[in-house]
C-alpha positions in Angstrom: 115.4 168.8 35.5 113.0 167.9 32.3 115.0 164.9 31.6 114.3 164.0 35.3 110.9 164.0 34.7 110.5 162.1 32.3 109.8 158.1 32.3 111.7 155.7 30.9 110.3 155.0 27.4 112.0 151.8 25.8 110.9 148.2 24.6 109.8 147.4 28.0 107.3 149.9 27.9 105.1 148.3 25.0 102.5 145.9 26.0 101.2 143.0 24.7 98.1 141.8 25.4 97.4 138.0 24.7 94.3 136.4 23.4 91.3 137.7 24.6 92.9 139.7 27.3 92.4 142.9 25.1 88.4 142.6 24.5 88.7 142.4 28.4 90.5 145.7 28.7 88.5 147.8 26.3 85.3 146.4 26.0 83.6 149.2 24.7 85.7 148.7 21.4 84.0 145.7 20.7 80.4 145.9 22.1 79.8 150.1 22.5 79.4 149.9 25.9 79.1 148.0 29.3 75.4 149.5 30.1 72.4 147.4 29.9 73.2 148.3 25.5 76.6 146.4 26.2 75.0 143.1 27.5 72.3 142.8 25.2 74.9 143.1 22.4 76.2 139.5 24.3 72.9 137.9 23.3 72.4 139.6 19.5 76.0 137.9 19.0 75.1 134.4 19.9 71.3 134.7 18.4 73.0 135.7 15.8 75.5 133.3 15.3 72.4 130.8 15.1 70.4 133.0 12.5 73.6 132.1 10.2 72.7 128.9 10.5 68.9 129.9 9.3 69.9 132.0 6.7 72.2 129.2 5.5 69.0 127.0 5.5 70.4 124.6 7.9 68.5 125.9 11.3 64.3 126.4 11.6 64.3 127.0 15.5 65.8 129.2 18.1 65.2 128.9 21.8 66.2 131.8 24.2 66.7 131.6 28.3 67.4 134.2 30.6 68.2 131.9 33.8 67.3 133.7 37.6 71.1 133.9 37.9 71.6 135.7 34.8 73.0 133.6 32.6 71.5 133.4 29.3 71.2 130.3 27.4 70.7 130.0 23.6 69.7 126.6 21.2 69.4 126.2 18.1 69.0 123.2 15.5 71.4 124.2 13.2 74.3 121.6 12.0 76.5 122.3 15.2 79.8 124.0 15.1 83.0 121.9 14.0 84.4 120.1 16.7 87.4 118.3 14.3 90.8 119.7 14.9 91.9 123.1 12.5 94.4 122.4 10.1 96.8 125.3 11.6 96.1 125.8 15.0 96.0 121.9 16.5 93.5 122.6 18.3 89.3 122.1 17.6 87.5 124.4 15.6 85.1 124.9 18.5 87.8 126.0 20.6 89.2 128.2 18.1 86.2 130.2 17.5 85.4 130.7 21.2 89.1 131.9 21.9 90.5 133.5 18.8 89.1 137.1 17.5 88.4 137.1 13.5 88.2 133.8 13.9 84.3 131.7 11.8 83.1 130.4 9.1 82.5 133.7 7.4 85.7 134.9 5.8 84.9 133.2 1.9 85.5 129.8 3.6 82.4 128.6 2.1 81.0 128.1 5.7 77.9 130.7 5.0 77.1 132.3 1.8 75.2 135.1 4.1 76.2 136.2 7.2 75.3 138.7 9.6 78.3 138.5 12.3 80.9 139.6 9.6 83.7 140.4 11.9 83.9 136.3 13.1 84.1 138.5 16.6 81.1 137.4 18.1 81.8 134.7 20.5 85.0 134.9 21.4 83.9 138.5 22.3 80.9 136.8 24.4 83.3 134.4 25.8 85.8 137.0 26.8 83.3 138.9 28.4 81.7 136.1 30.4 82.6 134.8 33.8 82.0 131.6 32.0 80.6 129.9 29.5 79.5 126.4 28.5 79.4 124.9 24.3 77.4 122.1 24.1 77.8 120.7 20.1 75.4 117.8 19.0 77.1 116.5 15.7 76.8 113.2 14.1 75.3 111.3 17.2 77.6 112.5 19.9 76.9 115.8 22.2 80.4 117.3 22.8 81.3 119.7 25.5 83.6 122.5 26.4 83.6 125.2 29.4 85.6 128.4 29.3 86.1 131.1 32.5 86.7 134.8 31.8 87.7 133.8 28.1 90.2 130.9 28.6 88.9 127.2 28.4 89.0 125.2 31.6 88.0 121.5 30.0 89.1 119.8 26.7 86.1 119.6 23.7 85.0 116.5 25.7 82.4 113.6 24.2 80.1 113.4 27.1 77.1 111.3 25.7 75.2 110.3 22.7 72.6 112.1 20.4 70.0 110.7 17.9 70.6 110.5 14.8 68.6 113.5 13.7 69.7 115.5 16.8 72.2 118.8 15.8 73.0 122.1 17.0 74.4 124.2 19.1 73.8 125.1 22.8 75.3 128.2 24.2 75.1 129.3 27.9 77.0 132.2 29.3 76.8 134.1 32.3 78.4 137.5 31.8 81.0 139.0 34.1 79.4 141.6 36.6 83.0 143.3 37.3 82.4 144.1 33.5 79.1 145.5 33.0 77.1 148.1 34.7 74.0 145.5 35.4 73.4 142.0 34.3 69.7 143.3 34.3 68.1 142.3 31.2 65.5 143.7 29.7 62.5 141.5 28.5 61.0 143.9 25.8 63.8 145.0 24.5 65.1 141.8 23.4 61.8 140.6 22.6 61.4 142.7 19.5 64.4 142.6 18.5 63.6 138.3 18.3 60.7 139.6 16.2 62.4 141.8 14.3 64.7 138.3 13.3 61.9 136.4 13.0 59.9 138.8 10.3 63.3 139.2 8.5 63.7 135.6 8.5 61.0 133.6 6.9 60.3 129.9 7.8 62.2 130.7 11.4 60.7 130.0 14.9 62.1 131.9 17.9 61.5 131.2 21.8 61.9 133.7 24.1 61.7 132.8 28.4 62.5 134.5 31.0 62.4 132.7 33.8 63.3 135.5 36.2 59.7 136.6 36.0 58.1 133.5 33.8 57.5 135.4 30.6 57.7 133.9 27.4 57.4 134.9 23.6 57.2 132.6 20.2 57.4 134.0 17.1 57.1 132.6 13.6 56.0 134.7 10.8 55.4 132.8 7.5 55.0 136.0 5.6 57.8 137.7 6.0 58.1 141.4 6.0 55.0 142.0 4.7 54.1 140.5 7.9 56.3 143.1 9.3 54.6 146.1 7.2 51.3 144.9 8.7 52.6 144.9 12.1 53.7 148.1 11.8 50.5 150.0 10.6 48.5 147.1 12.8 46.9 150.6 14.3 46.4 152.8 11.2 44.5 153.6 8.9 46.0 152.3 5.4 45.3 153.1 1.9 46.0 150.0 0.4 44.7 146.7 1.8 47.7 144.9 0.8 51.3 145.8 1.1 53.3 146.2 -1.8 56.3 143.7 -2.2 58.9 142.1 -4.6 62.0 139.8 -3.2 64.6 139.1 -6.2 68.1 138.1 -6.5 70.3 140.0 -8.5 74.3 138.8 -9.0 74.3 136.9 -5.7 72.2 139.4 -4.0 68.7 138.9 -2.4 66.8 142.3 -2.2 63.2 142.1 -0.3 61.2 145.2 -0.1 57.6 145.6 1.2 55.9 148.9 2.0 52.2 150.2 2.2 50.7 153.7 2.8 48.3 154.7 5.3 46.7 158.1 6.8 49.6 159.4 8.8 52.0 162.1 8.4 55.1 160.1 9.9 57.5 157.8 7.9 58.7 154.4 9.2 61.1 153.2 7.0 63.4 150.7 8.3 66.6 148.8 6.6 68.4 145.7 7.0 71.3 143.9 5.8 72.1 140.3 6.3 69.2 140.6 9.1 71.3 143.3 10.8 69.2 146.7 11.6 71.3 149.4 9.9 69.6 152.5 11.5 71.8 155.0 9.8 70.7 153.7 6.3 73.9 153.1 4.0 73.7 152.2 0.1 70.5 150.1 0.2 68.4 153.2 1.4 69.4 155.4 -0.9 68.0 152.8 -3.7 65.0 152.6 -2.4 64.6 155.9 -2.0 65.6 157.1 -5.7 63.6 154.0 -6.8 60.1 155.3 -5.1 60.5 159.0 -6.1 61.1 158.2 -9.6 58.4 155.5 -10.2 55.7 157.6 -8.5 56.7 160.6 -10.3 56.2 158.6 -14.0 52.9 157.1 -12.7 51.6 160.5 -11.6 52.5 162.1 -14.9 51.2 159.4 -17.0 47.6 159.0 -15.1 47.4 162.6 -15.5 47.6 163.5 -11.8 51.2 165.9 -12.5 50.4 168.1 -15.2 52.8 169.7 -17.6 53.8 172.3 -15.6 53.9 170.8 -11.9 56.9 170.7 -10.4 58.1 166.7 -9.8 56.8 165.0 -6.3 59.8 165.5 -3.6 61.4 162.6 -2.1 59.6 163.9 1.2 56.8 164.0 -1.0 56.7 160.3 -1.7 57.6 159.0 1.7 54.4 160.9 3.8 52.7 158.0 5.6 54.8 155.7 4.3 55.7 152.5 6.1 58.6 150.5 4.4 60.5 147.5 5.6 64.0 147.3 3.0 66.1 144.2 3.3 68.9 143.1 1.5 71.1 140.0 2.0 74.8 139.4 0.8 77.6 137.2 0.8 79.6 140.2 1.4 78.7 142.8 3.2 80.6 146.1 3.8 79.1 147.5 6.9 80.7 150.7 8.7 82.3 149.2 12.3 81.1 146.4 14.4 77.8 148.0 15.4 76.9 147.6 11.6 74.9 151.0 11.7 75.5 151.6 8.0 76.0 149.6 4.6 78.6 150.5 2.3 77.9 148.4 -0.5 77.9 150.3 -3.7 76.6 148.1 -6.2 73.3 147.5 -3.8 72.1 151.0 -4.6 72.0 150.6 -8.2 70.4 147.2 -7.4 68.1 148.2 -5.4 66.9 150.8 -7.1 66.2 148.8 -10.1 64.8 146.0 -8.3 62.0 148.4 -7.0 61.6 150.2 -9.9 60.3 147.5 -11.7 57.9 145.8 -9.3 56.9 149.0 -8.5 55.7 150.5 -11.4 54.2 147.0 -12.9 52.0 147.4 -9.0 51.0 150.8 -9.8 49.9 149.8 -12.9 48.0 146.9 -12.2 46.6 148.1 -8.7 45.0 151.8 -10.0 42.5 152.3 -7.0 45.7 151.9 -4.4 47.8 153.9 -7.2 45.2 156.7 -7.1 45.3 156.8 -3.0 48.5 156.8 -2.8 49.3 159.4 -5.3 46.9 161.6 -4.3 48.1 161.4 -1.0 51.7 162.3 -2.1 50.3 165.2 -3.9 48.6 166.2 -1.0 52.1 166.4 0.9 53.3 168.3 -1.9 50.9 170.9 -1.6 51.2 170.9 2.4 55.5 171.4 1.7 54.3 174.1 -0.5 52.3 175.7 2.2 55.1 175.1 5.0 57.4 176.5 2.5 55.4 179.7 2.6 54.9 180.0 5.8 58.7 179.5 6.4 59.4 182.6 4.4 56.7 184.9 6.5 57.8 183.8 9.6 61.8 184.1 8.3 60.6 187.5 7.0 59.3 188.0 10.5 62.4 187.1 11.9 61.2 184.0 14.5 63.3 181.9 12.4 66.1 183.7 12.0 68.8 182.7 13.8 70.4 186.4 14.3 66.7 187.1 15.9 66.1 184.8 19.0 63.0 184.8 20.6 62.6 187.1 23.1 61.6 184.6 25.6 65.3 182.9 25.4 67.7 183.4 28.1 70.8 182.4 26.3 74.5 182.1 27.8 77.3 183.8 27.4 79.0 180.7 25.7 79.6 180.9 22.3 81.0 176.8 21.4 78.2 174.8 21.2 80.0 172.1 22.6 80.2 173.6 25.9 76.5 175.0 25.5 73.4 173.6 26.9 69.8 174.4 26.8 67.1 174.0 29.3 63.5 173.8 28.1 61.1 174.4 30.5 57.7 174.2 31.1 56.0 177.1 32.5 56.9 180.9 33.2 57.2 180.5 36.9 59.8 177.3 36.4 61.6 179.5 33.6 61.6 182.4 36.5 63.4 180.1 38.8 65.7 178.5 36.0 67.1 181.5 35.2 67.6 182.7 38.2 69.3 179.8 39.9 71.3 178.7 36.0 75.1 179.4 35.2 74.3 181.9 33.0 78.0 181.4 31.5 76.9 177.9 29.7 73.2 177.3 30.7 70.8 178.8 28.5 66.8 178.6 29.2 63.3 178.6 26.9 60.4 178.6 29.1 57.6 176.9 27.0 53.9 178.3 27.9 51.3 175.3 28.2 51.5 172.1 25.8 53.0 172.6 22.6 51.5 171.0 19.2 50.9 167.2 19.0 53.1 167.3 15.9 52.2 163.0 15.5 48.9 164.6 13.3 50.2 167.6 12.5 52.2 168.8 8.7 55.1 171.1 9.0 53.0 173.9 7.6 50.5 174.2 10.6 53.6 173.2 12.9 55.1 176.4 12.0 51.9 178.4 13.0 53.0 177.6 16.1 54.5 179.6 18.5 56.2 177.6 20.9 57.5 175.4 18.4 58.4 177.8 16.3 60.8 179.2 19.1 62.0 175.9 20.1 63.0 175.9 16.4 64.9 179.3 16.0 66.4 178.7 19.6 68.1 175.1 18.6 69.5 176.6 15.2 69.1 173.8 12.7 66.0 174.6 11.1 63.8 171.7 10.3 62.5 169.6 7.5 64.7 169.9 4.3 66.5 172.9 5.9 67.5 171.1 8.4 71.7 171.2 9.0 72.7 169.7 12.8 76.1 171.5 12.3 74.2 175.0 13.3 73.3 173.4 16.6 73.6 175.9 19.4 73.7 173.7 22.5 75.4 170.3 22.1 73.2 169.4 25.7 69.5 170.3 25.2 67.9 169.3 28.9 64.1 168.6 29.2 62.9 170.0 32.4 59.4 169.5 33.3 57.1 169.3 36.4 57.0 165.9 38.2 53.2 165.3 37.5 50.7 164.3 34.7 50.8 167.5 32.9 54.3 167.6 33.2 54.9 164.2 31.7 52.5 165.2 29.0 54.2 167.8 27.9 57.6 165.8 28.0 55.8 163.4 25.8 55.1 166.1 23.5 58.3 167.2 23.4 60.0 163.8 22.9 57.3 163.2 20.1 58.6 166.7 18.0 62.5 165.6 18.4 61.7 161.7 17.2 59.4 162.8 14.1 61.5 165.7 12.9 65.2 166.3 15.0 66.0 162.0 15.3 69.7 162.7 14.4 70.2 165.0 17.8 68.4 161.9 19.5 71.2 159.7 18.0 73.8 162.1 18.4 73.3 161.9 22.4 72.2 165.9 22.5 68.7 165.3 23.8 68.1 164.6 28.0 65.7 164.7 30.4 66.2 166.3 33.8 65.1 164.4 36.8 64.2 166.8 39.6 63.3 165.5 43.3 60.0 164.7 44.3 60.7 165.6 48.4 62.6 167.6 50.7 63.0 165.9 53.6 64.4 168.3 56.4 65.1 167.6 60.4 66.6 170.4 62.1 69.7 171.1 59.7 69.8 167.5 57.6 68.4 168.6 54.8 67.9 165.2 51.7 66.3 165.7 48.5 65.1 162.1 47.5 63.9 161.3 43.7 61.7 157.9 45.0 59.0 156.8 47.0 61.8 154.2 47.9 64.1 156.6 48.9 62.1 158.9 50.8 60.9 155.6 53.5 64.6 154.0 53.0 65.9 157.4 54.7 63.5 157.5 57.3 63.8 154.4 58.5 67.5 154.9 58.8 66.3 157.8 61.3 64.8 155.9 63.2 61.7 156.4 65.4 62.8 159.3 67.5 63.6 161.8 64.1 60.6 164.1 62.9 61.1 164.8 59.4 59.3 167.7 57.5 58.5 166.3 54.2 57.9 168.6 51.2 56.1 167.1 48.1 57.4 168.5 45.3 54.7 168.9 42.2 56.1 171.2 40.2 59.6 173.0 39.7 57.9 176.6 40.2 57.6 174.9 44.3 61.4 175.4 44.3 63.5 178.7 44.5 66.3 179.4 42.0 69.1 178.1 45.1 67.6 174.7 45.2 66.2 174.3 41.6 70.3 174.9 40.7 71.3 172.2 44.0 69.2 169.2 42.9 68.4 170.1 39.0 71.1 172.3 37.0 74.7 171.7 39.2 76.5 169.5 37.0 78.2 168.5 39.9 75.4 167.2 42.0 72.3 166.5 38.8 71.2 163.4 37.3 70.5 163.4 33.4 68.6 160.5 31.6 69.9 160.5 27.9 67.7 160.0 25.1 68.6 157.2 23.3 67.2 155.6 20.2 68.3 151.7 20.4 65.5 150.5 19.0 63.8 152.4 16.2 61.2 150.1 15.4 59.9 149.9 19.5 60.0 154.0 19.5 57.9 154.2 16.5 55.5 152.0 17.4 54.8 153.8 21.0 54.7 157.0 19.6 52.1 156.6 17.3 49.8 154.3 20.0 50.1 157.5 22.4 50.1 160.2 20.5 48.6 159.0 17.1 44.9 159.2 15.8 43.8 155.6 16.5 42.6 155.5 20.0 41.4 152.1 20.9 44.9 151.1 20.9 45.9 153.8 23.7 42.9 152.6 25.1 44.1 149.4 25.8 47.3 150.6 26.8 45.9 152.6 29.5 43.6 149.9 30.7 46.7 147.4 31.0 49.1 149.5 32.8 46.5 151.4 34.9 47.5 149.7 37.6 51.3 150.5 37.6 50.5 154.3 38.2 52.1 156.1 41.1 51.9 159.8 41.9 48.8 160.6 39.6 47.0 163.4 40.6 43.8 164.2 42.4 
């Protein structure tokens, strides 16, 4: 009987997937995913095929398109790719690299000395993914052509016409395949920093950006590089230096480029590239530059007399309060961690790093002793602020609100001990924490009702953070401690759920809460643990057909399909304490029927930027931000 059941399992059954057939299968192995992520990663790969050509000093201009039909167009100046037959395949290079994986100029072929697309799987992997796509080469006064369809070419590299003598470059246009991805949806702002991002990074280069969907358009050309970028990024605070600090030098082959400057805040905004390629999870290059600043700071200090004798040494945290950093490095050949290139591996860039800013560093110091003086007073004051949080760790431990054997009392917690099948609700308000508990599966749902608006922790230090109380259960309930205890493997709920009121107050206090996971929990953010629950704004009954709707949209959309003869009692739901525990667990908690927004940190840089307009000190800024988007609020209250 078992050998009945099972399947034949031979030769036969391997398959074999040609050419580009296999990016089509599993796309998510070679772009992450097929979400609005996914096809932005189309455009990064073909932008950044042309930023090759910048880095390679051969290409001064990029021009982006996003087309009404969704195809997105990309030009750049650049000497054009090779359009002359390859040596082993027969066929032309063009060809080659839009239909063969691992297949550029960047493999030691002497075709770039830096490169960000390191795998050589960046067009194809467009092409692939594309419901077609269309190469048009200028190169040495003839504009060649080729069009491919879901990955395979449909035309020959064709000469279609002439070009002037000084015209060259590349023109790429691809429309990606909607049976593929989720949406072909762009999103404007998204890409448009990450152009600016490329175009600080990348000194001397011009980038376009239209969208001719909705007739937007962006330039961007930034002379200074990333001390442009530094500036841009404390544009709306208060610094401490009126210059940024920076050094670019090449050491063996490598180019390392580090600016930074100090202002006010408590927050740090340090941000790394490699070969123009945003490594948010740091990698051998951070861990330089962070040695580098703790060390030089700490001989300065002790030397001008600000450490005495018997001080303890400046902490790295110390060092990096209200810091704002911008580390880039560029090599020939880079080691990065998987195709997302979230992390360098490099291990001679640490050592090089390091040196590099020692150096500069301490000659700047040195030569600069009214900014030396602010900013080491400023680290000393952090020191003295750890100190105090340190302290007021202990009592509160002592106490037992951060001990993780003594929840708080106000915790409902589940009966599920893996954190991996655990998650946690935080609410806002006793009377939605009533409900939530009520109306929760108390076998994996755990709840924290949060009284009023917790601490804007944007301008606060750890130590006055920890005076308070709803942070300071938050804290103990979550497990991981915070700050240089912090350890995300004591995590108690691998799904923590933010669940407040559908109205002003109740995005405020989301806010707040979003602001305390960026600043101090980010690696839950980009671990996927962090989510926002989205409760229904009506209740929409007639006789026994009972809708909850979560839009203005879809409240009219439903009853216009009921046409003119159906009365509808509508319920406007302003806060979850309006619902009882049966329908808070129907429309907000049932895994089976809920909708969760994940948190997700794709863009650093953006999230940084909008945390500390809204929540920062500066308030013109928010100011401005209110006044231009007044007009795009819905559901504020009277």
């Amino acid at each position: 009987m078992a050998e009945a059941l099972l399947s034949k399992y031979d030769a036969s059954s391997i398959q074999v997937l040609e050419g580009l057939e296999a990016v089509r299968r599993r796309p998510g192995m070679y772009i992450g995913t097929t979400d609005i992520r996914g096809l932005h990663h189309l455009v990064y790969e073909i932008v950044d095929n042309s930023v090759d050509e910048a880095l390679a000093g051969y290409c001064d201009r990029i021009d982006v398109t996003i087309h009404p039909d969704s195809a997105v167009t990309v030009v750049d100046n650049g000497r054009g790719i090779p359009v002359d037959v390859h040596p082993k395949l027969g066929k032309s290079a063009l060809e080659v690299i839009m239909t063969v994986l691992h297949a550029g100029g960047k493999f030691g072929g002497g075709g770039y000395k830096v490169s960000g697309g390191l795998h050589g799987v960046g067009a194809s992997v467009v092409n692939a993914l594309s419901e077609w796509v269309v190469v048009e080469v200028r190169k040495d006064g003839v504009l060649y052509r080729q069009r491919y369809e879901r990955g395979r070419p449909v035309t020959p590299v064709e000469q279609v016409g002439e070009v002037g003598p000084d015209e060259h470059g590349t023109k790429t246009t691809f429309k990606p395949d909607a049976t593929i991805f989720e949406s072909l949806n762009y999103n404007f702002d998204t890409l448009m920093q990450r152009f600016r991002e490329i175009a600080y990074l990348t000194k001397g280069l011009q980038i376009s950006f239209r969208d001719e969907r909705t007739d937007r358009e962006m330039s961007f050309y930034f002379d200074g590089g990333i001390v442009s970028f530094v500036r841009h990024l404390n544009r709306r605070r208060q610094v401490l230096q009126p210059r940024p600090f920076s050094v670019s030098r090449e050491v063996n082959g490598n180019l390392i480029e580090v600016a930074l400057q100090y202002n006010d805040g408590v927050a740090e905004s340090t941000y790394t590239f490699a070969n123009n390629i945003n490594t948010i999870d740091g990698g051998t290059h951070l861990t330089g530059f962070k040695a580098a600043l703790t060390r030089t700071i700490n001989d300065y200090a002790r030397r001008a007399g600000f450490l005495k004798e018997t001080d303890e040494n400046l902490s790295g945290e110390d060092v990096r309060e209200g810091l704002t950093a911008i580390v880039s490095v560029k090599l020939p050949e880079p080691q990065f961690e998987g195709q997302t290139k979230g992390r360098l591996g490099n291990a001679e860039v640490a050592g090089q790093v390091q040196s590099v800013v020692n150096d500069a560093l301490a000659t700047y110091l040195n030569e600069n002793p009214q900014a030396a003086r602010r900013i080491v007073d400023k680290c000393v004051t952090a020191a003295r602020a750890r100190e105090a949080a340190r302290k007021a760790r202990e009592l509160v431990q002592r106490k037992g609100a951060l001990d993780t054997f003594s929840l708080p009392g106000k915790l409902a917690d589940c009966q599920e001990r893996d954190p991996a099948r655990a998650e946690l609700y935080i609410v806002e308000g006793d009377s939605a924490g009533g409900s939530a508990k009520q109306g929760r599966d108390r076998r994996f749902q755990a709840v924290l009702p949060l009284r009023g608006k917790i601490l804007n922790v944007e301008k606060a230090r750890l130590d006055r953070m920890l005076q308070n109380e709803e942070i300071r259960a938050l804290i103990t309930a979550l497990g991981t401690s915070i700050g240089d205890q912090f350890d995300p493997s004591k995590l108690r709920y691998h799904r923590i759920i933010l669940m407040t009121d559908a109205d002003v107050d109740g995005a405020h206090i989301r806010t707040l809460l979003l602001t305390f996971f960026f600043r101090h929990l980010e690696s839950l953010i980009v671990d996927g643990r962090l989510y926002i629950a989205q409760p229904p704004l009506y209740r929409l009954q007639s006789g026994k057909e009972i809708h909850y709707v979560y839009s203005d949209a879809q409240r009219d959309e439903i009853i216009a399909a009921g046409g003119p003869n159906k009365t509808w009692e509508i319920v406007r739901y302003k806060g979850l304490g309006e619902m009882n525990p049966e329908q808070l667990w129907e429309t907000t908690m049932d895994p089976e029927n809920r909708t969760l927004l994940q948190v997700t940190l794709e863009d650093a840089v953006r999230a940084d930027e909008t945390f500390d307009m809204l929540m920062g000190s500066a308030v013109p800024p928010r100011r401005r931000f209110i006044q231009m988007h007044a007009r795009e609020v819905q559901n504020l209250d009277v």
